[in-house]
C-alpha positions in Angstrom: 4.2 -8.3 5.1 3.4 -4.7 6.2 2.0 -3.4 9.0 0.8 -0.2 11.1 -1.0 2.4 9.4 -0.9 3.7 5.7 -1.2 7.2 5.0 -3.1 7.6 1.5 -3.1 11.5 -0.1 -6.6 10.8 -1.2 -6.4 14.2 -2.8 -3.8 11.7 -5.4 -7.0 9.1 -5.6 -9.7 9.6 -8.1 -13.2 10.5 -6.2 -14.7 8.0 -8.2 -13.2 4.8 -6.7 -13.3 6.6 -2.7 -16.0 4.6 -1.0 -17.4 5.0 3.0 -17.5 2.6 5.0 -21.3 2.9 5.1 -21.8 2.9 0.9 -19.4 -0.2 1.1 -21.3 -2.2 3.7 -25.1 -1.2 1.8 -23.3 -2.4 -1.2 -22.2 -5.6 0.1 -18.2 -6.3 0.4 -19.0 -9.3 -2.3 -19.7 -6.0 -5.1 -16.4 -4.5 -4.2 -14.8 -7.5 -4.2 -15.9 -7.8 -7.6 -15.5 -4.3 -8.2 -11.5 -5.3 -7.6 -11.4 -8.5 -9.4 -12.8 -6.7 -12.7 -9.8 -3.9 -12.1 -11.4 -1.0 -10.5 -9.7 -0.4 -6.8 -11.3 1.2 -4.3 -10.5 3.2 -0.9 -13.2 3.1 1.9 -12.8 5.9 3.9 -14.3 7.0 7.6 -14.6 9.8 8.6 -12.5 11.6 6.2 -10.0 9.7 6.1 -8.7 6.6 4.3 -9.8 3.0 6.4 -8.7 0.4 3.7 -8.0 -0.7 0.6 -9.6 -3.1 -1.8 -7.4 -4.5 -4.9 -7.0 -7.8 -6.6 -4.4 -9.7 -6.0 -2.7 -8.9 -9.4 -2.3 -5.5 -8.1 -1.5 -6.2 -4.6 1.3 -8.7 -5.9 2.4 -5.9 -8.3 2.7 -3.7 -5.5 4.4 -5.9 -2.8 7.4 -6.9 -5.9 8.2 -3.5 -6.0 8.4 -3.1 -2.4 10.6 -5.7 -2.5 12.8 -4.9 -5.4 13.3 -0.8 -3.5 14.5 -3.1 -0.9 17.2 -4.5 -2.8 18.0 -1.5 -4.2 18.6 -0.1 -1.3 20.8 -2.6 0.4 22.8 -2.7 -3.3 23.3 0.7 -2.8 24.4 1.3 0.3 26.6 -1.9 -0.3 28.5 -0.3 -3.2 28.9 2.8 -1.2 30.4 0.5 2.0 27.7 1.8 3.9 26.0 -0.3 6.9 22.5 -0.9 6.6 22.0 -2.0 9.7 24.5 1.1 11.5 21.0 3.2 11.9 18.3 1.8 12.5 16.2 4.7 10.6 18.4 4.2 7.6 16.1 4.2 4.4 16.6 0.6 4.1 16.1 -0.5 7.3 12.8 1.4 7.6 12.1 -0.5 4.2 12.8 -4.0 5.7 10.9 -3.2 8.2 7.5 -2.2 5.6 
């Protein structure tokens, strides 16, 4: 599982589905809970800058496969190129593991 921060370009997000922190909580986290189970995502922000995200669990499975499967790829590569993962420890894949 991943942790420590995540840094969201929100300038990549559509301003529709940015939330704050305050609309979220006056809306009630069971709306954007549904909000997420009916498809739409959505970033709560404070103070400018991204806080959380809010997904359903299609898309959060979605997105931890691929994390996985860049993983692999990694490691297949640098296995094919007799290359040690584990020689740096900021290598790409290690750093990957790590997410």
């Amino acid at each position: 599982m991943r942790t420590g921060p995540v840094e969201v370009h929100l300038h990549d997000v559509d301003a529709r589905d940015l939330i704050s922190v305050s609309d979220a909580n006056s809306k009630g986290i069971a709306a954007v809970v549904v909000d997420a189970e009916r498809g739409r995502s959505r970033i709560i922000v404070r103070n400018s800058g991204s806080a959380a995200a809010v997904v359903n669990v299609e898309e959060y499975d979605r997105l931890e496969d691929m994390g996985e499967n860049l993983v692999l790829m990694v490691e297949s590569v640098v296995s094919r190129n007799s290359l040690s993962v584990k020689s740096t420890p900021n290598s790409v894949a290690a750093r990957l593991r790590r997410w």
